[in-house]
Each structure stands twice: as structure tokens, then as C-alpha cells.
C-alpha positions in Angstrom: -34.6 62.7 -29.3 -33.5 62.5 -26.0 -30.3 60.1 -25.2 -31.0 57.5 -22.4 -29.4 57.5 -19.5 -26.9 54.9 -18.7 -27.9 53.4 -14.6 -25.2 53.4 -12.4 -25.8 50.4 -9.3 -25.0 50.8 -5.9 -25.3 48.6 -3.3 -25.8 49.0 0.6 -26.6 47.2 3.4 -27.7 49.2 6.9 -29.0 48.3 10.0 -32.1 50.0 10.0 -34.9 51.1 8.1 -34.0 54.9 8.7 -30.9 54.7 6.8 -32.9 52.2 4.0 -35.6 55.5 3.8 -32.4 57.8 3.0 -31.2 56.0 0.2 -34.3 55.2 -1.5 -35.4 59.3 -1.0 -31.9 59.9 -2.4 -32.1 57.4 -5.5 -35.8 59.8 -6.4 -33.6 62.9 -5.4 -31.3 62.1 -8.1 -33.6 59.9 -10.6 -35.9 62.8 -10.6 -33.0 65.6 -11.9 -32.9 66.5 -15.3 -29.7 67.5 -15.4 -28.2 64.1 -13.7 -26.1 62.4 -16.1 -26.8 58.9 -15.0 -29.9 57.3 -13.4 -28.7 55.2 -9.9 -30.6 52.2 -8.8 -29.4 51.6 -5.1 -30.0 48.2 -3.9 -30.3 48.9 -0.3 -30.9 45.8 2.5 -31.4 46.0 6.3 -28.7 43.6 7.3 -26.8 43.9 10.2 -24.7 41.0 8.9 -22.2 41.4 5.8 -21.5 38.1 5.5 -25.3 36.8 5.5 -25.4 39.7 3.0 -22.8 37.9 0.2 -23.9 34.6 1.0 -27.5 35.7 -0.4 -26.5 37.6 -3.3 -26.1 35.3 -6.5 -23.5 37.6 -8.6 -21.0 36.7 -10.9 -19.3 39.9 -11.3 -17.5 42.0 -9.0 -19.2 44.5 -6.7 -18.5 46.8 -4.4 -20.9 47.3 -1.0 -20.9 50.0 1.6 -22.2 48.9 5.1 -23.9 51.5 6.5 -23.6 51.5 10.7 -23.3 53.6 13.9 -20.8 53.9 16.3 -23.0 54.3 19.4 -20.4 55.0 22.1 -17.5 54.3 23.4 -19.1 51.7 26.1 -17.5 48.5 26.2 -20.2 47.0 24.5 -20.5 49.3 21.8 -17.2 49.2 21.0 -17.2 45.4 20.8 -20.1 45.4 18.6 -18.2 47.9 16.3 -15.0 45.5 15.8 -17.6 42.4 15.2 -18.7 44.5 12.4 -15.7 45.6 11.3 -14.3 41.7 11.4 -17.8 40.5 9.5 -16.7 43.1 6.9 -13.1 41.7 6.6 -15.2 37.9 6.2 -17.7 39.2 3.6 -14.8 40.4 1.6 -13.1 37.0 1.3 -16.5 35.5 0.1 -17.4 35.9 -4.1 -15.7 38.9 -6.1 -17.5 41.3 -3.1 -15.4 44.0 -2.0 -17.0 45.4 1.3 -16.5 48.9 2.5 -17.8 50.6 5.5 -20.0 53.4 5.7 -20.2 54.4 9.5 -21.8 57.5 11.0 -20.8 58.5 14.2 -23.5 58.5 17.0 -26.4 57.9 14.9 -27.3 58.1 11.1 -30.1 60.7 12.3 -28.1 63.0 13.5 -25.6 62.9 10.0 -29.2 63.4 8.1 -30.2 66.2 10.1 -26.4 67.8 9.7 -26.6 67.1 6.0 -29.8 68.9 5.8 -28.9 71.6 7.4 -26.4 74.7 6.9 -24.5 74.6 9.9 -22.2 77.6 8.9 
């Protein structure tokens, strides 16, 4: 008889659906292993805002959250969209028993998937 596997939970929120389509191909990739010692279940929401994110969520226990963003460039609006997040992140930690961590790519998420995909060597 075959042991079951203990499900490991992570959570995510991203700001698009491209990065939402990673995780859930990479919760089969791993669900679908034989030899994976865990099953995941990653609870993945496009949310550009951490701290809309918290205030939805209805736990009592603590959690830890990886938002998943881009740096887009080094414009001047870019960058202050990047330090709102990174402030939102700070916010959405104070809230519940969350702990928020980030998760950026730089450029775009695309380009890290095609990189990861890849053997650049």
C-alpha cells in the first residue's frame, strides 16, 4: 500500500495571468511526479495589490506569500511603480499573521520562463 502524500501550500499573488499559467503548469509538473515526496497545491491570485490580497484572505494561521512582479525599467515611472509595490508589501505584512515576500523578475516574467526553459550554457 502506497503512503499518501503529505500537501505542501503555497501561496502567490502576480500581476498577470502569464505568471498565474506558470504556477499552475508547475503545481501538474510536480503533482504528476512519482518520485515527488510531497504533493503542492499553489494558491495563485492575479493581484497587483498585497494588501487587497490580506484583506481578502480569512486565515487564522500564519502564512507566508510571494508577490510575483516585474521591474520594467528604469524609467521614472517604472521605478515608482516598483517602490509602491515594494511599500504595499511592507503594509500587507503588518496586516494578519501574513508575512509577504517578493518574488520579482527582472524585465519581464517571459523572458525568466524562456531562460528557465532553456540551457543557456
Amino acid at each position: 500500500m502506497t503512503a499518501r502524500k503529505l500537501t505542501n501550500t503555497f501561496y502567490f499573488t502576480v500581476e498577470g495571468e502569464t505568471e498565474k499559467w506558470y504556477l499552475e503548469w508547475l503545481q501538474k509538473q510536480i503533482n504528476s511526479n512519482p518520485d515527488a515526496k510531497y504533493k503542492v497545491f499553489i494558491d495563485s491570485k492575479v493581484e497587483k495589490s498585497p494588501v487587497k490580497r490580506v484583506k481578502s484572505m480569512s486565515n487564522i494561521s500564519k502564512i507566508k506569500i510571494t508577490h510575483l512582479f516585474d521591474y520594467e525599467s528604469n524609467s521614472a515611472s517604472h521605478k515608482t511603480q516598483f517602490l509602491r509595490t515594494l511599500d504595499s508589501l511592507k503594509e500587507a505584512s503588518k496586516l494578519k499573521q501574513i508575512k509577504y515576500r517578493s518574488g520579482y523578475s527582472n524585465l519581464t516574467f517571459e523572458l525568466w520562463m524562456v531562460l528557465h526553459r532553456q540551457n543557456c550554457g
